[in-house]
C-alpha positions as CSV (number, residue, x, y, z in Angstrom):
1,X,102.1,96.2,99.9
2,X,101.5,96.2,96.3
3,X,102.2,92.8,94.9
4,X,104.5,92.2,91.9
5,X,103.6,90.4,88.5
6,X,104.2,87.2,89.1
7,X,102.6,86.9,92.6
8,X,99.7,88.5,91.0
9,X,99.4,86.8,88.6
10,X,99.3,83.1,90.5
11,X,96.6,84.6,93.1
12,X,94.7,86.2,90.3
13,X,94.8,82.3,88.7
14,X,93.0,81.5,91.6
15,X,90.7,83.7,92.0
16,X,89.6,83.2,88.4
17,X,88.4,79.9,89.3
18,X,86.3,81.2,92.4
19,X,85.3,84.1,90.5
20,X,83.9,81.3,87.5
21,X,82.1,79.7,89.7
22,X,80.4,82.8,91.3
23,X,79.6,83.6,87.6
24,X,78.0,80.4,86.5
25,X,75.5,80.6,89.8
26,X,74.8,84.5,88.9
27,X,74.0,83.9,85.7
28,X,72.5,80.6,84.9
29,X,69.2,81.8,84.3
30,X,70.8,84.2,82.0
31,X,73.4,82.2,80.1
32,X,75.7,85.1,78.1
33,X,78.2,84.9,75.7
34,X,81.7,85.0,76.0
35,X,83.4,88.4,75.7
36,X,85.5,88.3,72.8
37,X,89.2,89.6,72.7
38,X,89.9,92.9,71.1
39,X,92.0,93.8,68.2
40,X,94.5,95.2,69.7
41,X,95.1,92.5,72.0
42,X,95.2,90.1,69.5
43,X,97.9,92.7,67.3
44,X,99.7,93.2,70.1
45,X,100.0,89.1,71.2
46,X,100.9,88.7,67.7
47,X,103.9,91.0,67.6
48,X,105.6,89.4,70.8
49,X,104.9,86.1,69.2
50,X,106.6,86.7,66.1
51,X,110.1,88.8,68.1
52,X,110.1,86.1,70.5
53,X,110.4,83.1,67.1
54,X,112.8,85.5,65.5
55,X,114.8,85.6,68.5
56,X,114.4,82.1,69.1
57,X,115.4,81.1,65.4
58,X,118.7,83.0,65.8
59,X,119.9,82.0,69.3
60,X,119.3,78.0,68.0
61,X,121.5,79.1,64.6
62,X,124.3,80.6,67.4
63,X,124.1,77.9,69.7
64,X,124.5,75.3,66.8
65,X,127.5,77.1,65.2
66,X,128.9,76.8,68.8
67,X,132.4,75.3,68.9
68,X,132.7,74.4,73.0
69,X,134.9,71.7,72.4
70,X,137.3,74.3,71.0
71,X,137.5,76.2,74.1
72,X,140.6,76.6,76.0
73,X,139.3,75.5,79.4
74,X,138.9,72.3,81.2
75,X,136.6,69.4,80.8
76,X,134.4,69.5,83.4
77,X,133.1,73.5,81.8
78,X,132.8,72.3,78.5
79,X,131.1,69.6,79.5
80,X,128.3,71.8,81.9
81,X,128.3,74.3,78.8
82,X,127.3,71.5,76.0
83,X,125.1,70.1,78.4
84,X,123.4,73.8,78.7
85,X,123.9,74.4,74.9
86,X,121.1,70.8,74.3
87,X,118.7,72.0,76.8
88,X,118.0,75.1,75.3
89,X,117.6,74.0,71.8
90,X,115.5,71.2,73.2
91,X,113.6,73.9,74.8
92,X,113.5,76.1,72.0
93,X,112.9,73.3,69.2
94,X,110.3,71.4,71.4
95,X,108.7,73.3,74.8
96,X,108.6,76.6,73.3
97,X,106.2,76.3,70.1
98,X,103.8,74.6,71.8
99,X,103.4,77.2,74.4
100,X,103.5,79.4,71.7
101,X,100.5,77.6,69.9
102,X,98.4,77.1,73.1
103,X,98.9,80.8,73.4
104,X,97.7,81.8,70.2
105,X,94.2,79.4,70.9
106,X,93.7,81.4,74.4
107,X,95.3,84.9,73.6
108,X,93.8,86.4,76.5
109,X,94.6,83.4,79.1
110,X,96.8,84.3,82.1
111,X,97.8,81.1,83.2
112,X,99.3,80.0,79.9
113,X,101.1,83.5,79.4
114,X,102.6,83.3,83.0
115,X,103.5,79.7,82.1
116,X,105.3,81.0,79.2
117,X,107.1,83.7,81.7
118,X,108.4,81.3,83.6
119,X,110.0,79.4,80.4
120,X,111.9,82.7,79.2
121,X,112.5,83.1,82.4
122,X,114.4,79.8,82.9
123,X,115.3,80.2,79.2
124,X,117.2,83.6,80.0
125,X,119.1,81.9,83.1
126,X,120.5,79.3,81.4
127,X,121.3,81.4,78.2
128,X,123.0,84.1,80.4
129,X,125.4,81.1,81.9
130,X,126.3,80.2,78.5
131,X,127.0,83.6,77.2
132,X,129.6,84.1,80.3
133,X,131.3,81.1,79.3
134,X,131.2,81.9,75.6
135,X,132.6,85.2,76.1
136,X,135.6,84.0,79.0
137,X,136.5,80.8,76.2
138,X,134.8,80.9,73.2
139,X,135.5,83.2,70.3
140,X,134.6,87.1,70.0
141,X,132.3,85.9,67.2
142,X,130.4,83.4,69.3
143,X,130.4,85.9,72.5
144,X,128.7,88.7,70.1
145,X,126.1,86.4,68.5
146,X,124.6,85.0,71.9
147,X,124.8,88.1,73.2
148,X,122.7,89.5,70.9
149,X,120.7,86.6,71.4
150,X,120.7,87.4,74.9
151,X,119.0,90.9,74.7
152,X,116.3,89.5,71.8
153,X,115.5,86.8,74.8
154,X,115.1,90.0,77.2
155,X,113.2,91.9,75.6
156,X,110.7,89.1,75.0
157,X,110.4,88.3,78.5
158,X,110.3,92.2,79.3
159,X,107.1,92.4,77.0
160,X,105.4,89.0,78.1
161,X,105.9,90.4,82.1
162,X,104.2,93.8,81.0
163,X,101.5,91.9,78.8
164,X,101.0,89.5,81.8
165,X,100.8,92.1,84.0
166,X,97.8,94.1,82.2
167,X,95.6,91.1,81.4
168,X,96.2,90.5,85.7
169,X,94.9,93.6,86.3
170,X,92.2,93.4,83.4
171,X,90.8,90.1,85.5
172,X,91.2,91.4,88.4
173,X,88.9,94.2,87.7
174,X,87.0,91.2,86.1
175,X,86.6,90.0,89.5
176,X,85.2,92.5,91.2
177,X,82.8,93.1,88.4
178,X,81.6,89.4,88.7
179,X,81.5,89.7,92.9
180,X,79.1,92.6,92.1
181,X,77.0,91.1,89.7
182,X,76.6,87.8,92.4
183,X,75.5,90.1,95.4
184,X,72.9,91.8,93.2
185,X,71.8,88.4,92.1
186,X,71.4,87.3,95.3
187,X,69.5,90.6,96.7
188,X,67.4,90.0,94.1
189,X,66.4,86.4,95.2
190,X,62.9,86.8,97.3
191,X,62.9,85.8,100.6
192,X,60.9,82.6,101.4
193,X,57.8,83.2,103.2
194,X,57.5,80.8,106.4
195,X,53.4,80.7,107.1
196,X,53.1,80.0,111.0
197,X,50.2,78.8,112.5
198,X,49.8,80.4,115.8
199,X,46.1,80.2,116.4
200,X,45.6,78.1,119.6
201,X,43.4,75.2,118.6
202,X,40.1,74.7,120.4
203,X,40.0,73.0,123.5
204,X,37.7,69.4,122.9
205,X,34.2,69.5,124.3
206,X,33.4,67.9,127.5
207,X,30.8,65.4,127.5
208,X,28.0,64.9,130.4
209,X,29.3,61.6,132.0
210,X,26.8,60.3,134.6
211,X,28.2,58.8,137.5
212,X,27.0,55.0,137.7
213,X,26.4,53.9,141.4
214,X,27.7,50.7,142.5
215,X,25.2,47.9,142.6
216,X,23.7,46.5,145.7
217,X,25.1,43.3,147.1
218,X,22.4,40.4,147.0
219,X,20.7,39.6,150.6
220,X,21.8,36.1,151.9
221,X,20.2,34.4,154.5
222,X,21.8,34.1,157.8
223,X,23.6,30.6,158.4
224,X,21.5,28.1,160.2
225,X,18.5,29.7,159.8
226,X,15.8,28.4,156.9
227,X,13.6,29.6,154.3
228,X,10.4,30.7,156.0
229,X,11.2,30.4,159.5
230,X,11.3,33.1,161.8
231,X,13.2,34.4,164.6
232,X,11.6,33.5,168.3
């Protein structure tokens, strides 16, 4: 089963880290430098920056110009829609450029672009609750502006998913490259030689042991009898 973007792209996040570490071992003999991003990588990052800041400039002039107090419904939805209205210019004013920023340091880096996904992502959620509202209470001015914004929001998540999905596949071919590289490194390691000694040793010379004899037990006179006197 193939597997969609954002799956791919958390497992690939993980396997970057394994696939770093198999790197370093291959190659730290042989430090090399870092491949540098392309051009057109860098031109493309660069356009979906700057849609993704127009788009965010206009929908925080819309939601400012919003009038929710003004709309003819009850308390409890105005209230949900202001509260939706501050946390997306918070996001927009605050969360948003620095993703942006980090983005531009590591134009090539999947985990911040799929961190940024998941912002438009949530971004486009909340926007899309807000542009219901608008257009059931608000004005037909206010619907049509953050609807517009709407679709600018879209389309920069749209490009971000297919931009995140390329650079997934880009490191996943990275992996495999890097898996390679290790095996060879490792086939090329020689064996370590293991010297055995299997020559019996020689067996120790036997010396020429004489056996002593026991010595003779003295001669004692018989009892009774004494020196120089002989038997009758």
């Amino acid at each position: 089963m193939k597997m969609t973007f954002p799956i791919k792209a958390v497992v690939l996040c993980c396997c970057m880290a394994i696939a770093t570490t198999a790197n370093a071992q291959a190659t730290a003999s042989n430090p090399q430098p870092a491949t540098p991003v392309s051009y057109s990588s860098i031109s493309e990052l660069n356009r979906l920056i700057a849609n993704l800041e127009e788009a965010s400039a206009s929908m925080q002039a819309d939601l400012s110009r919003l009038r929710v107090e003004k709309w003819k419904t009850d308390s409890t939805t105005k209230r949900q829609s202001q509260n939706d209205s501050q946390s997306i210019l918070r996001n927009l004013q605050s969360a948003l450029p620095g993703m942006l920023q980090d983005l531009k340091n590591s134009p090539e880096s999947l985990a911040l672009t799929f961190r940024l996904y998941r912002n438009l992502d949530a971004l486009y959620d909340v926007s899309s609750s807000i542009t219901e509202s608008t257009g059931a209470f608000g004005s037909k001015e206010e619907f049509q502006a953050l609807n517009r914004d709407l679709g600018g929001l879209e389309n920069s998540r749209r490009e971000f998913a297919e931009r995140m999905d390329k650079l997934a596949t880009a490191k996943e071919n990275e992996i495999g490259q890097l898996r390679a590289e290790l095996q060879n490194a490792r086939a090329a390691i020689p064996p370590k030689k293991v010297v055995v000694d299997d020559t019996e040793p020689a067996p120790p010379k036997k010396g020429s042991s004489k056996k002593r004899s026991a010595p003779k037990p003295p001669v004692t006179q018989q009892e009774g009898q004494s020196p120089g006197s002989k038997a009758q």
